[in-house]
Each structure stands twice: as structure tokens, then as C-alpha cells.
C-alpha positions in Angstrom: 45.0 -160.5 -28.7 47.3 -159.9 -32.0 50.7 -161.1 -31.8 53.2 -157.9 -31.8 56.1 -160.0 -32.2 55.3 -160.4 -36.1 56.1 -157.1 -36.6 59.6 -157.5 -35.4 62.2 -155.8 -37.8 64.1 -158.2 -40.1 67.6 -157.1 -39.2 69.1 -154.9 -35.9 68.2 -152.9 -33.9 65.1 -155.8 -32.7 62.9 -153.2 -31.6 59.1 -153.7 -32.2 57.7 -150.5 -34.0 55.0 -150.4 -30.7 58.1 -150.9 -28.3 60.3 -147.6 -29.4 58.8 -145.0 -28.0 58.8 -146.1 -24.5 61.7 -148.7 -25.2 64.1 -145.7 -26.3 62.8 -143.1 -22.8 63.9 -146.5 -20.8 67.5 -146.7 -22.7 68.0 -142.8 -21.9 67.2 -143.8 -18.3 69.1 -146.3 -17.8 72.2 -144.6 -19.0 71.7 -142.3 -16.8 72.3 -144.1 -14.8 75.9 -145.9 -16.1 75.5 -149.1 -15.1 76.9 -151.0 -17.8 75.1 -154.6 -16.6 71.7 -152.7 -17.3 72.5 -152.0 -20.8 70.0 -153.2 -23.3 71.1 -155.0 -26.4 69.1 -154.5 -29.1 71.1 -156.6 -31.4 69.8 -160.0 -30.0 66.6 -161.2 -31.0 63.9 -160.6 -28.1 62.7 -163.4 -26.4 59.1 -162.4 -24.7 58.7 -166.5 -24.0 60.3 -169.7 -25.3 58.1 -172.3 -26.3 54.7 -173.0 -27.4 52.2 -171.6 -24.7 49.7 -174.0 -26.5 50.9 -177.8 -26.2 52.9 -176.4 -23.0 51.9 -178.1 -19.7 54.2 -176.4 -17.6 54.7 -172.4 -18.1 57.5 -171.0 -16.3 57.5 -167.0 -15.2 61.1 -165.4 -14.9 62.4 -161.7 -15.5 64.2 -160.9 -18.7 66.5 -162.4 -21.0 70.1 -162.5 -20.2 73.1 -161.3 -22.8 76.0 -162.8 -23.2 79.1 -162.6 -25.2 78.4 -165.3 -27.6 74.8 -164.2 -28.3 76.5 -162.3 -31.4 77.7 -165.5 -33.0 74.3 -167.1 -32.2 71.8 -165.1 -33.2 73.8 -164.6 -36.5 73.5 -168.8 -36.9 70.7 -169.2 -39.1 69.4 -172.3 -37.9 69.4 -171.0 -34.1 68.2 -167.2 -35.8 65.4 -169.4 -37.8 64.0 -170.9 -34.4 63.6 -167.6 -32.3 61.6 -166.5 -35.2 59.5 -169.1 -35.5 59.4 -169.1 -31.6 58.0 -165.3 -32.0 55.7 -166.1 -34.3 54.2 -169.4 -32.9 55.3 -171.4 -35.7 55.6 -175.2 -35.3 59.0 -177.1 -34.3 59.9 -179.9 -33.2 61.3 -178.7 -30.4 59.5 -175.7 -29.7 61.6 -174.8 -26.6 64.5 -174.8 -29.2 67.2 -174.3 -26.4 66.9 -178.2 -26.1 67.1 -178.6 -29.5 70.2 -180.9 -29.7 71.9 -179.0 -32.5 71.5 -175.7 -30.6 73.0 -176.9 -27.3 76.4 -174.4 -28.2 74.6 -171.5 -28.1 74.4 -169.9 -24.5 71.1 -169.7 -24.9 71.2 -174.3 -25.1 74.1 -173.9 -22.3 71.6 -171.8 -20.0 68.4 -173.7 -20.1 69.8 -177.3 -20.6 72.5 -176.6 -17.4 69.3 -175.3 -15.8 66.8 -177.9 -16.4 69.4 -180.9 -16.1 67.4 -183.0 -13.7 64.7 -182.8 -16.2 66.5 -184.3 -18.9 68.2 -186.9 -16.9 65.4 -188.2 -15.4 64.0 -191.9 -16.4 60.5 -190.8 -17.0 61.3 -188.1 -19.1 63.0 -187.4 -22.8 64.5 -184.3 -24.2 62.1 -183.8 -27.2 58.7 -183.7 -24.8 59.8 -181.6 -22.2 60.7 -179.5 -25.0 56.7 -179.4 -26.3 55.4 -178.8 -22.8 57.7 -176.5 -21.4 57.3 -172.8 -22.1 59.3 -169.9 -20.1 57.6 -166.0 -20.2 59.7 -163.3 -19.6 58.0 -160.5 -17.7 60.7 -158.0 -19.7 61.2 -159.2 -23.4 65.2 -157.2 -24.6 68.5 -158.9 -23.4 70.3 -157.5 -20.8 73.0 -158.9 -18.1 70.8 -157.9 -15.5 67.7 -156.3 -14.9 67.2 -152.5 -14.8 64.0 -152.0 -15.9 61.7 -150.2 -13.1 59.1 -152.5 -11.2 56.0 -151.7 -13.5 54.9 -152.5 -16.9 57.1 -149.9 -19.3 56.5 -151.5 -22.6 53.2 -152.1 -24.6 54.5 -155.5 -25.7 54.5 -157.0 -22.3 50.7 -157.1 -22.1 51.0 -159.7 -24.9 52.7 -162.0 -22.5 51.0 -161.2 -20.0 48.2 -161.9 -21.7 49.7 -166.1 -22.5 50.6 -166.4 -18.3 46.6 -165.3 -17.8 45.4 -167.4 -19.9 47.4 -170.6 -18.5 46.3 -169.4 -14.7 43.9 -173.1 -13.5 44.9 -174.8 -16.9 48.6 -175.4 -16.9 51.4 -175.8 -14.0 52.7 -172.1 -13.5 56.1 -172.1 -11.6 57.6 -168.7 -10.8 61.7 -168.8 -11.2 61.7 -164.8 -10.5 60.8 -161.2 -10.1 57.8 -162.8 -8.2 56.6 -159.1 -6.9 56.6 -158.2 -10.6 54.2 -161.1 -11.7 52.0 -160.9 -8.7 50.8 -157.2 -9.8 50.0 -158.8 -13.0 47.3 -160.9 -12.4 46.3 -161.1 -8.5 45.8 -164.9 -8.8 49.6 -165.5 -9.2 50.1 -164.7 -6.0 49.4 -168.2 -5.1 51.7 -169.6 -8.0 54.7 -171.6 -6.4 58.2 -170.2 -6.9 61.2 -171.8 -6.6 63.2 -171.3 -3.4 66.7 -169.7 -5.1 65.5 -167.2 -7.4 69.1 -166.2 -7.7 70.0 -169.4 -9.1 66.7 -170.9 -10.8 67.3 -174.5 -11.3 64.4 -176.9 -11.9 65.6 -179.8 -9.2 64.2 -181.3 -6.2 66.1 -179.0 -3.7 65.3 -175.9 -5.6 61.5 -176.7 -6.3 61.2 -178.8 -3.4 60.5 -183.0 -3.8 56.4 -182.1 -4.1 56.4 -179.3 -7.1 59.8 -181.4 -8.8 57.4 -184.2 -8.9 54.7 -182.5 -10.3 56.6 -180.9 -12.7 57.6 -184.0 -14.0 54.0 -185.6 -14.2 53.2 -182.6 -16.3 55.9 -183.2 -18.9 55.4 -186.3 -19.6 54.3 -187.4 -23.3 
């Protein structure tokens, strides 16, 4: 399957040309509604998935990106603005989950994942630039928002693209759902079986949230 994301527009509003169709019937919807948490930003890069679905050993499933305040500043950055397009487009990194990326740990993007996966990074058998080639996240929604107000069935033709990636790592790589598991099940039928973690609400990779069997496993998939 082609990649859609290289047809992202080079400057604001991010909307991918098969996206705005259905993308702008959604916006109408949804401020219909007035609820200002729903509101999608088109100003922010998408992010469909962060990492490289390729070298990545362990592919997290989760809902949408989030949006937040200092998103504006960081997506403006051109070194953090230079790794979500390369991100898009598959390119290589060094740190293909580039949240880790040491020099993009200001960005609430860094603040986010590395608060998020802390256990990871502190623990002994693991370093930050590794987990940072096996680890890839796939949003089921790919715009920013604060919070979710997207219906529960596929709305965009983008999102068959990654769902396409999470099918294709189903009996090859670790798939851990962090949320929206209804959402991913009518995906593929075979997730259904895919662990989740036990706090949806607050989806940190530790022990307690993933429970000591899948934390360990995790970790024996991450390592180098």
C-alpha cells in the first residue's frame, strides 16, 4: 500500500488532499456540536504512528494525537518539524521514535512519551536510543485534538494506511493496546486477543499498568 502521508502539504492547514473531503464533513460535525476539547487542529503536523514499523519490535495501538499549547512553538522548530516529516515519510533516524530523541525532550510531544515510558528508560537492561528503534505507537485517528471526538468507525481514507502497518505486525511483533481497544478490535478481528494495558485513562508502560508478565516482555522485545 502507497504511503498517503507523502502528499502531506508543505505548510498549514496539514490536511492530506485524500483526507479533506471527509476530514472537513467531520470538522462541521463536530462543531456542531461545541465542544471545544473536540476541536481539530489542523496546524500541527499529523501523527498517524511514531516510529519505524520496520525495525520496531514492539507496536503500540492508542487513539489520536493530543494538542497542546506548546505544539505551536514545536512544530514550528525545525529540527523537531524535520523529524515528524521524516517520521511520515519512513525516512531513517537515529531515533526514529524522535520523542526520545534527547534534543526534543522540550517539546510536549518528548514530555508526553518520555513521562510515559519512564520505566523503560530507567531500566538496567535497556538504553534510550534502542527502545527508540523498536518502539512504534499507531494512532487509530491521525489530526491532534485534546480529546477524541471522532465517531467509533473508520471516517478517513488515510486510516486504512495504518491500519494497514498494525495488520501487518499482527504474529510478528509485540502489539500492546494503550486505548480505544473497541476501535482496534473492529479493525482486524485478531486484535481482540492483543493485551491492553489496565489504565487506558492514564497509559503508562510500567509493571502495574502492563502487569509484571507483559512489562517483562516488553522489555525482552526492546532490547538491542
Amino acid at each position: 500500500m502507497l504511503n498517503p502521508w507523502l502528499d502531506l502539504p508543505a505548510s498549514a492547514p496539514y490536511v492530506l488532499p485524500c483526507d479533506r473531503e471527509s476530514l472537513e464533513k467531520l470538522i462541521e460535525k463536530i462543531k456542531a456540536k461545541a465542544v471545544a476539547d473536540h476541536a481539530i487542529n489542523l496546524d500541527s503536523l499529523p501523527e498517524p504512528f511514531i516510529g519505524n514499523p520496520d525495525s520496531a519490535k514492539v507496536i503500540l495501538l492508542s487513539l489520536n494525537p493530543g494538542d497542546s499549547p506548546d505544539d505551536k512553538t514545536a512544530h514550528a522548530h525545525s529540527a523537531f518539524r524535520q523529524a515528524l516529516l521524516c517520521n511520515l515519510r519512513h525516512g531513517p533516524q537515529d531515533f526514529p521514535f524522535h520523542p526520545l530523541h534527547p534534543d526534543l525532550k522540550w517539546t510536549a510531544c518528548g514530555k508526553w512519551w518520555t513521562s510515559h515510558v519512564r520505566e523503560l528508560l530507567e531500566h538496567p537492561q535497556l538504553n534510550r536510543q534502542c527502545i527508540a528503534q523498536r518502539l512504534c505507537v499507531v494512532e487509530w485517528f491521525p489530526y491532534h485534538s485534546k480529546k477524541n471526538g471522532v465517531p467509533p468507525i473508520p471516517v478517513l481514507p488515510s486510516q486504512e494506511y495504518s491500519f494497514n502497518l498494525v495488520r501487518q505486525a499482527i504474529g510478528q511483533k509485540l502489539i500492546v493496546g494503550m486505548r480505544a481497544k473497541k476501535r482496534w478490535d473492529e479493525v482486524d478481528p485478531r486484535l481482540a486477543d492483543v493485551p491492553y494495558l489496565r489504565n487506558p485513562q492514564a497509559p503508562y508502560i510500567s509493571p502495574k499498568n502492563c502487569g509484571e508478565g507483559l512489562f517483562i516482555r516488553i522489555v525482552e522485545a526492546l532490547k538491542c
